[in-house]
N, C-alpha and C positions, 0 to 999 in steps of 0.2 A: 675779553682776553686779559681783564686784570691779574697782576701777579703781583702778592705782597704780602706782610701781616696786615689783620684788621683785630683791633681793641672794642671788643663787643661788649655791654653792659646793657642792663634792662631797668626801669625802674617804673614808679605807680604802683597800685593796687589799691585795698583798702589799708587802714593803718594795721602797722603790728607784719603786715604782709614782707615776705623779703624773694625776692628775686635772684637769680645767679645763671651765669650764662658756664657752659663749660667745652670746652678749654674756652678761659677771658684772651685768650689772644688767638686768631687762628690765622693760617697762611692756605693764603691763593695763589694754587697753579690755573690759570689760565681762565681766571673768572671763577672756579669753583673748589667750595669750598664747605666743612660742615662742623656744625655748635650744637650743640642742645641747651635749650633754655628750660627755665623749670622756676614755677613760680610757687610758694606754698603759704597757705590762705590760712590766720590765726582760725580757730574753732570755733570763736565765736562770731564769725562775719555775718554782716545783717545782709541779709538777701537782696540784689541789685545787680547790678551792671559798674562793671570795673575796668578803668582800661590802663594797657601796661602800654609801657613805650621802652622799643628797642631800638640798642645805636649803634654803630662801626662806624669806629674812626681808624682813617691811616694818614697820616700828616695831616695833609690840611682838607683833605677829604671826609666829611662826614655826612652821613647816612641814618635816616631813623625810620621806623616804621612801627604801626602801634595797630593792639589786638584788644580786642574788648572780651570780656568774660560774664558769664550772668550766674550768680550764686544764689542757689534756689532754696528755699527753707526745707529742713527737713524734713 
């Protein structure tokens, strides 16, 4: 039943890689809440396992949680 804004950012990947969460601020009525995150991977990524990590913060509460991706060769 949390109610509040949360400051969402994402970060990792491979290099060159850049992340953005949208909206970076979003507000929770009563626990629920929703972002889109979107990560975009430069063109020359070498084929692997990559893993990003995502965070909400609201005061002194923070939260992360991390997703792994596998970029496969052409």
């Amino acid at each position: 039943g949390f109610t509040g804004n949360i400051t969402l950012s994402c970060s990792g990947g491979p290099a060159g890689s850049h992340c953005q969460d949208f909206p970076q601020t979003v507000r929770l009525f009563d626990g629920f809440g929703l972002a889109i995150s979107g990560i975009l991977f430069p063109e020359n990524t070498a084929p692997g396992t990559y893993t990003i990590t995502f965070t909400g913060v609201s005061g002194a509460i923070t939260n992360t949680a991390t997703a792994t991706f596998t970029m496969k060769s052409h």
